[in-house]
C-alpha positions as CSV (number, residue, x, y, z in Angstrom):
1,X,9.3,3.2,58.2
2,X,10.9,4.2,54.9
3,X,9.6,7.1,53.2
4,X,9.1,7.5,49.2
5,X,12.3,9.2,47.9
6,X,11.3,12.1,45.6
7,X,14.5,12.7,43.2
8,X,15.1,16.2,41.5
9,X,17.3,16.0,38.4
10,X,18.6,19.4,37.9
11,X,19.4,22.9,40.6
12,X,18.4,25.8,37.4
13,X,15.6,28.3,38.5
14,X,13.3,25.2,37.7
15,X,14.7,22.6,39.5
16,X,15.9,24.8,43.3
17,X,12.5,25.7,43.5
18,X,10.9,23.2,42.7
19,X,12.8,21.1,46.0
20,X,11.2,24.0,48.3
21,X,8.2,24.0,47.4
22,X,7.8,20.2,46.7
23,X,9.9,19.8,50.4
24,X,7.1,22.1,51.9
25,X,4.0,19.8,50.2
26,X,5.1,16.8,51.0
27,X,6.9,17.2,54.0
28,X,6.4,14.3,56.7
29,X,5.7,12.0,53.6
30,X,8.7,11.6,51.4
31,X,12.5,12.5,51.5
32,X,13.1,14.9,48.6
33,X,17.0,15.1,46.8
34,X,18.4,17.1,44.4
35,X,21.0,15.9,41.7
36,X,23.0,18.8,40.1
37,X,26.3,18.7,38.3
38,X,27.2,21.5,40.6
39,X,27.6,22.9,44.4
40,X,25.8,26.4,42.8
41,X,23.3,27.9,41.5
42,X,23.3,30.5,39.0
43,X,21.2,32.9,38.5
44,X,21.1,32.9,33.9
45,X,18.6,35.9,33.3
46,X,21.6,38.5,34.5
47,X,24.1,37.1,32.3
48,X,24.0,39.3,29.4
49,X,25.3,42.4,32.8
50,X,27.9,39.5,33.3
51,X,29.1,39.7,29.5
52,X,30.0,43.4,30.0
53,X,31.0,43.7,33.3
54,X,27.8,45.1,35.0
55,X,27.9,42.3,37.6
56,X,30.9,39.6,38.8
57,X,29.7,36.0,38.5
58,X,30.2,35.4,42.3
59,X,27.7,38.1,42.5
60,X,24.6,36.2,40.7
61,X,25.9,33.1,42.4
62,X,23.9,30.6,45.3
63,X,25.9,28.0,47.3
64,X,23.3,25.2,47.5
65,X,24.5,22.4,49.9
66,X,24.1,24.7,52.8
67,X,20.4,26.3,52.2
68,X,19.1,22.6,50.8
69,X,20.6,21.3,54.2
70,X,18.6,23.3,56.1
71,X,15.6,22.6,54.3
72,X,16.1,19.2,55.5
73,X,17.4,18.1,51.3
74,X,19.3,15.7,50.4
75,X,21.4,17.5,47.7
76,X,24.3,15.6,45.5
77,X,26.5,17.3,43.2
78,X,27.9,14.1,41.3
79,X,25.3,14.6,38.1
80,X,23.3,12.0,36.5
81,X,25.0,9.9,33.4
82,X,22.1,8.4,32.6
83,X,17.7,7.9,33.8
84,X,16.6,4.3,33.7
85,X,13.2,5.3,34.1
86,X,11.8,1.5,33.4
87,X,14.2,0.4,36.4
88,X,13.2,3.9,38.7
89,X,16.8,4.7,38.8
90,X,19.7,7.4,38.0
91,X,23.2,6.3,37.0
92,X,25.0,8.7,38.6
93,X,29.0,10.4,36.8
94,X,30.8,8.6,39.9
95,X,29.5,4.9,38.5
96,X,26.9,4.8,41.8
97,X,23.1,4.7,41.4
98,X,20.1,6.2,42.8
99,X,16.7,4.7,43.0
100,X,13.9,6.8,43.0
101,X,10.0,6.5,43.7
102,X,9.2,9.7,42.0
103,X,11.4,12.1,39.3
104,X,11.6,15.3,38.4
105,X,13.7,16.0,35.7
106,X,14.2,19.8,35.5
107,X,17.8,19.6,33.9
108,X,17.6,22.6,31.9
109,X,18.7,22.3,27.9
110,X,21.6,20.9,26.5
111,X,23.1,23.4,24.5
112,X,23.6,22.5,20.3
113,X,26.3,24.9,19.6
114,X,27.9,21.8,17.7
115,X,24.6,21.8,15.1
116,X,26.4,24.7,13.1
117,X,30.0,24.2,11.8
118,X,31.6,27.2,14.3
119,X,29.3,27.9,16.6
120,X,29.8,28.6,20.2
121,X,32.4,29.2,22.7
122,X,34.6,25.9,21.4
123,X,34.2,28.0,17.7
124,X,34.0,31.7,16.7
125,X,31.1,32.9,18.8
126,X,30.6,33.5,22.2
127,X,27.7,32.7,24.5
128,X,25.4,33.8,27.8
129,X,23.5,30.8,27.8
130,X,26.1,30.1,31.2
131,X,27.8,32.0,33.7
132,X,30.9,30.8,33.0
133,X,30.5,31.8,29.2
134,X,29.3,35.2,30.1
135,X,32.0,36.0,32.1
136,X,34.7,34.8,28.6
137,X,32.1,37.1,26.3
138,X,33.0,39.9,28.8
139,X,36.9,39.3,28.1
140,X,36.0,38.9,24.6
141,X,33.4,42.4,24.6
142,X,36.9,44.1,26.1
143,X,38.9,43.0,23.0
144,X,36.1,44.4,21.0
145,X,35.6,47.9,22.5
146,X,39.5,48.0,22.6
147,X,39.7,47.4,19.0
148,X,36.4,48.3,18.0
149,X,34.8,46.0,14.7
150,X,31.3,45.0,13.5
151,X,29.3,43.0,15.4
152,X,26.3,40.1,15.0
153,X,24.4,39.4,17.6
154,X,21.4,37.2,17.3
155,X,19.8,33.4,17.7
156,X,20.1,30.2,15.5
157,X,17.7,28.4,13.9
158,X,15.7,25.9,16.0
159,X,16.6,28.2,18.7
160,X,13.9,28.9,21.9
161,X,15.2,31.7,23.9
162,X,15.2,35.0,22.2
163,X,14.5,37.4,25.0
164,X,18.6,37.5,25.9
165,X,19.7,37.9,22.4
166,X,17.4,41.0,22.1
167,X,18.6,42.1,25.6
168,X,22.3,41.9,24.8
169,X,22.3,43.5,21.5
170,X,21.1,46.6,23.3
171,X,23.0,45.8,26.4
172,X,26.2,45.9,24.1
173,X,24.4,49.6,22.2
174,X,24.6,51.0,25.8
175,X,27.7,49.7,26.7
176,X,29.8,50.7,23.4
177,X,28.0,54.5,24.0
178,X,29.2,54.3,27.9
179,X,32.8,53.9,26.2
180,X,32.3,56.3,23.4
181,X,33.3,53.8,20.6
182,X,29.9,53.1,19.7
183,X,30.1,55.2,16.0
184,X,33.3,52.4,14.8
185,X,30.6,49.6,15.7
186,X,28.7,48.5,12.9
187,X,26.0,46.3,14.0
188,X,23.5,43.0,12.8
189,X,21.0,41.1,14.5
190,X,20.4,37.6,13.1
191,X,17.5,35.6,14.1
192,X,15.3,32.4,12.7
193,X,12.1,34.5,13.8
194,X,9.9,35.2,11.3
195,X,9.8,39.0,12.1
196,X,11.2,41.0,14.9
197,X,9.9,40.9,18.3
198,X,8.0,37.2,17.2
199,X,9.9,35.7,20.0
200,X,8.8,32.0,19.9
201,X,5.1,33.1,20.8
202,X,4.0,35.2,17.8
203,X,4.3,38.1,19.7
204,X,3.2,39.4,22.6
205,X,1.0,43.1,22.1
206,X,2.9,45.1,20.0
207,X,7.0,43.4,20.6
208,X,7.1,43.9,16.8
209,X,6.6,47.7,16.6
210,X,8.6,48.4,19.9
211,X,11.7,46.2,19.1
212,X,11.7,47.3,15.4
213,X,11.4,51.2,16.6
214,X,14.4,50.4,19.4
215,X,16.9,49.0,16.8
216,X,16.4,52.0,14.5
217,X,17.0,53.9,16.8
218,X,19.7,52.5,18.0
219,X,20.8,51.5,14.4
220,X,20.7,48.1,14.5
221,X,20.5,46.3,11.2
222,X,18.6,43.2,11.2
223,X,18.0,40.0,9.2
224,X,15.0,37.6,9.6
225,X,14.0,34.0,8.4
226,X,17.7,33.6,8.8
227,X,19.7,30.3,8.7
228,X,23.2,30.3,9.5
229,X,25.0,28.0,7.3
230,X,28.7,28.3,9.0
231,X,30.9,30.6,11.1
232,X,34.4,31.3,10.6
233,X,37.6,33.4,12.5
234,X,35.7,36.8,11.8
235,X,32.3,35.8,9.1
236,X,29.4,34.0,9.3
237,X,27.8,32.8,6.4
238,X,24.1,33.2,6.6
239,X,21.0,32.0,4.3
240,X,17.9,34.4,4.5
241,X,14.9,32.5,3.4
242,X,11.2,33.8,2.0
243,X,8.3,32.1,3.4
244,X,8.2,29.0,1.2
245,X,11.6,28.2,2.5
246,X,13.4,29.2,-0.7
247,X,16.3,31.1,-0.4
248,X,15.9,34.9,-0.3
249,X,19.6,36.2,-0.2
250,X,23.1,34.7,1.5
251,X,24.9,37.3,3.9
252,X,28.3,37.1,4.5
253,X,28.7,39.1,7.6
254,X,32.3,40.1,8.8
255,X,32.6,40.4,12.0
256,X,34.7,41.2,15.5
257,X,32.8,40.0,18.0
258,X,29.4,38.0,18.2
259,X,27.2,36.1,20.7
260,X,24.4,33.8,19.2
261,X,22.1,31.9,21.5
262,X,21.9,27.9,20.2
263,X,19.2,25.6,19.1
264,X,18.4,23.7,22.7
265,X,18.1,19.8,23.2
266,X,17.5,17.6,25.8
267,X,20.8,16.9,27.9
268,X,22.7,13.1,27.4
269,X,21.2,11.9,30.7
270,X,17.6,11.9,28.7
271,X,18.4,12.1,25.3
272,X,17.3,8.8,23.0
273,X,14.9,7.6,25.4
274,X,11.8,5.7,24.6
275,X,8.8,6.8,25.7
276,X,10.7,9.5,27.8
277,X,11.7,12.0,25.3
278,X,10.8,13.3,21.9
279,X,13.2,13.2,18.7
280,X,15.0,16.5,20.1
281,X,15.5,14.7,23.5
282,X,12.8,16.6,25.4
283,X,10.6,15.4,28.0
284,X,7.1,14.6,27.3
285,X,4.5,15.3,29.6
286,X,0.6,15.2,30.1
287,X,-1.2,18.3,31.5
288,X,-0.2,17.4,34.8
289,X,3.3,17.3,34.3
290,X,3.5,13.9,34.0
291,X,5.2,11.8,31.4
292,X,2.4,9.2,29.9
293,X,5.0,6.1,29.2
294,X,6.4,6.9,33.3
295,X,4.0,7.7,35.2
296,X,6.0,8.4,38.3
297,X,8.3,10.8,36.3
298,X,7.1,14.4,36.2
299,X,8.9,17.7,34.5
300,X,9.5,21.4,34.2
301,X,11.2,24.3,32.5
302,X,13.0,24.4,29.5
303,X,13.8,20.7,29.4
304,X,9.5,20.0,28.8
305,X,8.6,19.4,25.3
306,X,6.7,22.2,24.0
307,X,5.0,22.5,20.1
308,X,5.8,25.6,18.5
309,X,3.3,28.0,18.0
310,X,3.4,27.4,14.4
311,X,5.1,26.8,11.3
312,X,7.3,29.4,10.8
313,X,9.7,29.6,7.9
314,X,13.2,28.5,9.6
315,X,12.7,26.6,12.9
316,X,11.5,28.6,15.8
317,X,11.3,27.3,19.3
318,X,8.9,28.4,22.1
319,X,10.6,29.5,25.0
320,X,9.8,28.6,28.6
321,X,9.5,31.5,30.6
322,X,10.1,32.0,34.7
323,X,6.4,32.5,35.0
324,X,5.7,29.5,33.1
325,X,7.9,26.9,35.0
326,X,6.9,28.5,38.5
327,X,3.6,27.3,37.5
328,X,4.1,23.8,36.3
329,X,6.8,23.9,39.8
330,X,3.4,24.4,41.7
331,X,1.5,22.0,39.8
332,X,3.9,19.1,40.5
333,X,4.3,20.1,44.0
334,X,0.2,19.7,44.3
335,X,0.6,16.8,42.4
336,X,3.1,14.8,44.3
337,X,1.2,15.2,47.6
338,X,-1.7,14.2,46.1
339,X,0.1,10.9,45.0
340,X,1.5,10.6,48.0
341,X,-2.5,10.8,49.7
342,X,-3.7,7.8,47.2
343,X,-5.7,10.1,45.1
344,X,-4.8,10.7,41.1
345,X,-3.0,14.0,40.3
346,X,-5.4,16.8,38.7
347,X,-3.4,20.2,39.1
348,X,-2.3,21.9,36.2
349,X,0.1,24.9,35.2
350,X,-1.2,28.0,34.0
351,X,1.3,29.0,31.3
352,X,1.3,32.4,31.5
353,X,4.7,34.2,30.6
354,X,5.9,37.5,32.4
355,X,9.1,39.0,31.1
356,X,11.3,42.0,31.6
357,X,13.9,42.9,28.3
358,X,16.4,44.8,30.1
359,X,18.3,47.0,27.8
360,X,20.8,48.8,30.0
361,X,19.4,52.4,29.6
362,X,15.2,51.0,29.1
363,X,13.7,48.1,28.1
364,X,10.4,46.3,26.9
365,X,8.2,44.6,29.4
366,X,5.2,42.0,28.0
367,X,2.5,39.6,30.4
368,X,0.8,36.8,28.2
369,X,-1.9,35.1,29.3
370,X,-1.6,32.6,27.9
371,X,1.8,31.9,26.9
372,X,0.7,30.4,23.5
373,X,-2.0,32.4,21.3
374,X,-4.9,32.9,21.2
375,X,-5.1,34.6,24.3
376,X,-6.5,36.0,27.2
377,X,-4.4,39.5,27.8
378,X,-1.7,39.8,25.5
379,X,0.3,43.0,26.5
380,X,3.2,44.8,26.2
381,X,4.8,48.2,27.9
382,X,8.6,50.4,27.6
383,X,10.5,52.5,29.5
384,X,13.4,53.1,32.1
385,X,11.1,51.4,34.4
386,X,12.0,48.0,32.9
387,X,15.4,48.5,33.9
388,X,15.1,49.1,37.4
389,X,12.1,46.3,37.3
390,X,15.2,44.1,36.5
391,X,17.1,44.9,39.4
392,X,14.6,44.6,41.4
393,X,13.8,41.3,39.7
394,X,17.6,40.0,40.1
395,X,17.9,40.9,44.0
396,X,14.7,39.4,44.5
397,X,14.7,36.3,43.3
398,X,18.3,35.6,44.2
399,X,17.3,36.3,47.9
400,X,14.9,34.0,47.4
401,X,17.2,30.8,46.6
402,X,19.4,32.1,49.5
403,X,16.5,32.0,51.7
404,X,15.8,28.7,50.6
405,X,11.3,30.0,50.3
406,X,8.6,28.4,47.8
407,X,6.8,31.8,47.8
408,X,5.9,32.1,44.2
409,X,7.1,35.8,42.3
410,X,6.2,35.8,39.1
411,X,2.4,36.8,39.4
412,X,3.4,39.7,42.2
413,X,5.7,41.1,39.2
414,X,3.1,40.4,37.1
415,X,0.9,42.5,39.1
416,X,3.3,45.0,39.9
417,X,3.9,45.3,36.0
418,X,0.6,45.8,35.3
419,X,-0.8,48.0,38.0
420,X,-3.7,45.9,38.3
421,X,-4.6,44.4,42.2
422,X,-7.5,42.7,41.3
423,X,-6.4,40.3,38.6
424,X,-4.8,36.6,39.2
425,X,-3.6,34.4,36.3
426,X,-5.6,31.0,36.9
């Protein structure tokens, strides 16, 4: 007898996970596969160490075909061209195809560098949304603390990931004091956030008045509300707005090296699909998961289209945090073998976000439950602790993939975080 083919679009944090613990669910009762445009997996959140040399690539790296295998999962490293979710079916880069009973699309974003004239690794700016551009922002951070200039770190508008930017800009602080060139570094932090420390949720306890009090003390200028028009060899031209949207002041910001994180979109493989995708090319999905057009097609992480919290001066995304796509990981899971059983799915993700700011000598720590406001618990802690909570964090998790186990982690740090046994995020 044939089994129902469960296809996983995508090998991020989101998508490896997602084939253990979907593999361990449904096991007996479908074949489960994994599409990736890559053998490896890479582990993004210690990226910004990457960028200054703190960790070698191969170091945060997993090779996958050898732990899926002995999962028992299928695993493909050809990458979709293109989802035909009306005809159940993936067009894969080689011209073959792939038919499908059930999808998961957990793809990841497609990064808009391209949005703003400049941007990016192909313009003036470099980047640690990937491995590979960390490791070029390291040669880039040498140049830099070689020759030392001003520098402007920060996020774009429309961007949804603003925990790394943070995290780097005080990376780079440590790193530039480590080498004793700190005092010829003049540095910016540009970000569409409405105020310091918003981070795409409006805050979480009081990110405001610990990342303000971290940047003056490590003198970080900053500018909020901020657009940035255009970036060229050494300036970027930048439009800080008030909050009707009117221009405030334009900055013209020299500078010698810079990392900005990008506005996100949904990748080609999705983009433009009806029914599939909103106008930014992100999935949409019910409470379940579940996209209402396809109802066989289910999604997680940062490729999920999420409102922002709202409106906000200059775009602001909402980001999707570990804790957040473990969950809706579990929920599918549940969901799938419940599909698979003849009954109607009714697991949902608690979206919950757990995050640890690393910031090289300290670093800023927040739990939200929920991730969007109001909420719950809404809390947020400092200290050296953070950074060894990282390290922790790093080895951890990448032994996790290598072990190839659907043992969930982000409540147990969590947990650990907040020193309390008793309480579980439901």
């Amino acid at each position: 007898m044939t089994l129902p083919k469960i296809v996983i679009l995508g090998a991020g944090l989101g998508g490896t996970i997602a084939a253990y613990e979907i593999r361990a669910a449904v096991k007996g009762k479908a074949d489960v596969m994994v599409v990736n445009d890559s053998d490896d997996y890479w582990f993004i959140p210690s990226n910004p160490w990457v960028a200054v040399r703190w960790r070698e690539p191969e170091a945060i790296k997993v090779h996958l075909p050898p732990v899926m295998a002995k999962k028992g999962i299928g695993f493909t490293a050809v990458g979709a061209k293109r989802v035909h979710p009306a005809e159940n079916r993936i067009e894969l880069n080689d011209g073959t195809s792939l038919s499908y009973d059930y999808l998961v699309i957990a793809t990841g974003p497609d990064l808009a560098f391209d949005e703003i004239d400049g941007l990016g690794p192909a313009g003036f700016t470099s980047s640690v949304c990937r491995t590979d551009h960390a490791s070029d922002t390291a040669d880039a951070f040498d140049r830099l603390a070689a020759d030392p200039k001003p520098v402007v770190i920060g996020a774009a508008q429309g961007a949804s990931c603003y925990g790394p930017a943070y995290e780097f800009a005080m990376i780079v602080d440590t790193e530039l004091k480590r080498r004793k060139v700190r005092d010829r570094v003049p540095m910016t932090f540009v970000t569409a956030e409405p105020y310091i420390g918003h981070l795409g949720l409006d805050g979480v306890g009081d990110t405001k008045g610990l990342l303000e009090s971290e940047m003056r003390n490590r003198h970080i200028k900053w500018i909020t509300n901020a657009k940035i028009s255009k970036v060229e060899d050494g300036m970027m031209h930048v439009e800080e707005v008030n909050e009707d949207g009117t221009t405030k002041a334009k900055h013209d910001l020299p500078f010698g090296f810079s990392m900005i994180l990008p506005a996100f979109r949904g990748v080609p493989a999705v983009y433009g699909i009806e029914g599939l995708t909103n106008p930014r090319g992100f999935i949409l999905a019910d409470k379940h998961q579940r996209n209402p057009t396809f109802k066989n097609v289910y999604s997680l992480g940062v490729c999920v289209a999420i409102p922002p919290v709202g409106p906000t001066p200059v775009p602001v995304g909402v980001p999707k945090t570990g804790f957040m796509i473990e969950s809706m990981v579990t929920a599918i899971a549940m969901n799938l073998k419940a599909e698979l059983g003849g009954q109607e799915p009714v697991e949902e993700a608690t979206w919950n976000a757990v995050c640890l700011a690393d910031f090289g000598d300290g670093g800023v720590a927040f739990v939200a439950q929920p991730q969007i406001p109001p909420r719950n618990l809404n809390w947020s802690s400092e200290g050296k602790w953070v950074h060894l909570a990282k390290i922790g964090f790093e080895k951890y998790f990448i032994h996790k993939i290598r072990r190839g186990t659907s043992e969930p982690f982000y409540e147990k740090l969590a947990l650990h975080a907040l020193g309390i046994r008793k309480l579980r995020f439901k």
